[in-house]
C-alpha angles and dihedrals in degrees: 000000000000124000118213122267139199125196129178136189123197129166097216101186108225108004090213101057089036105045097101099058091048092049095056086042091052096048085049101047102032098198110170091232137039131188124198138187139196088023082165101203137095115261099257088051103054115118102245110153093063079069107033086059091061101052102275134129102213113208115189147180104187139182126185119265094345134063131340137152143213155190135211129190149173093192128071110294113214141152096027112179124177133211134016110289100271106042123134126230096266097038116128121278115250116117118063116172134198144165102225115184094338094310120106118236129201117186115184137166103210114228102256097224100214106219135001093238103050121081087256087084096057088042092048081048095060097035083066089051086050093051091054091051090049079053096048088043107047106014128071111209098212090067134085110275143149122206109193138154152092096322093177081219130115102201101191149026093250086051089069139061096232119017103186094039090052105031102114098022132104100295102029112040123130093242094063084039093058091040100051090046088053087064083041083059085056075078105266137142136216099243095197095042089045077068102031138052097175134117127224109044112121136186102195129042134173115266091222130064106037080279088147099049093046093043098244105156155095146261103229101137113090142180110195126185142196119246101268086051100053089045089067094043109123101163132015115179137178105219099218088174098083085054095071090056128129102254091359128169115270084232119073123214124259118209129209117191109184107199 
């Protein structure tokens, strides 16, 4: 017999300057796992006992001013893991993996990629394929898993503002699409989308230009889930509330509850 579950994933964009806005989130929400990304901070630094006061076990994997990612949990943590299979030592922080209360979670910041044009694209390209190999390598789909994060991937045209303005540009660009939906293939399903067939709901904007207000974003941050997972999925939600924050994050939390 299942429990229920909630799990969350929220670039925060800097834990320390915005510790204030996911510990109220968390004591409002209650989800029994967060995922963060772009914590920003090294690992002793990391402001742990904000969260630990409110029931929850932090694993993290930090950089300094860069980075960083975390996990938070009110179940049992086990089995945490960090990086893609074949980082080095010094490698960037961005994957951070845990087993919370029996479920797998994956937590990952998505290299940007910065232009098209740079080498960073090809690079952000080929971060993705490694990730599908850390997937077929330490992962079983057939298991109960959530991949979530800050994908730095628009997948579809209803996932954007403006399709035909941004088809081709950083974010939404058939090579990330195809190599995104190279780790999916791993077999794995968008949970919200799983819920939702709408347009228009975003879970990143631009902090310039009014681009919140006038709801000019995108929905880059994912949880996607195997099989057995979607097929317990009951609500999945995009928090649009921390984004009207004083001083938020330019990212939104997305919210899982498994029935």
């Amino acid at each position: 017999m299942f429990r229920p579950v909630k799990i969350a994933t929220w670039n925060v964009n800097g834990i320390r300057a915005r510790v204030g806005a996911v510990g109220d989130w968390l004591a409002q929400h209650r989800p029994d796992v967060l995922c963060m990304q772009e914590t920003k901070v090294v690992d002793d630094d990391f402001p742990f006992e904000e969260l630990t006061r409110l029931g929850y076990v932090v694993k993290v994997s930090g950089q300094a001013g860069y980075n960083g990612v975390a996990i938070a949990a009110s179940l049992p943590v086990n089995d945490v893991s960090t990086g893609l299979y074949d980082d080095l030592v010094d490698a960037e922080r961005r994957v951070i993996s845990a087993t919370v209360g029996g479920l797998r979670v994956v937590n990952v910041y998505v290299p940007n990629g910065k232009s098209v044009e740079l080498p960073s694209f090809p690079e952000k390209l080929r971060w993705l394929e490694r990730l599908r190999v850390t997937l077929d390598t330490r992962e079983d789909p057939t298991k109960d898993l959530v991949l979530c994060g800050d994908f730095n991937v628009a997948l579809e045209d209803r996932d954007v503002y403006d399709p035909v303005r941004l088809r081709g540009r950083l974010h939404f660009h058939p090579d990330e699409h195809r190599a995104l939906g190279r780790v999916l293939d791993f077999g794995l399903v968008d949970a919200y989308r799983a819920l939702h067939a709408e347009g228009g709901r975003f879970s990143w904007w631009d902090y310039r230009g009014g681009d919140f207000r006038n709801n000019r974003g995108l929905r880059i941050d994912y949880a996607f889930v195997t099989r057995s997972v979607a097929a317990r999925l009951s609500r999945a939600e995009i928090d649009v509330e921390p984004r009207r924050l004083p001083k938020p994050s330019d990212h939104t939390p997305v919210l899982l509850e498994l029935s």
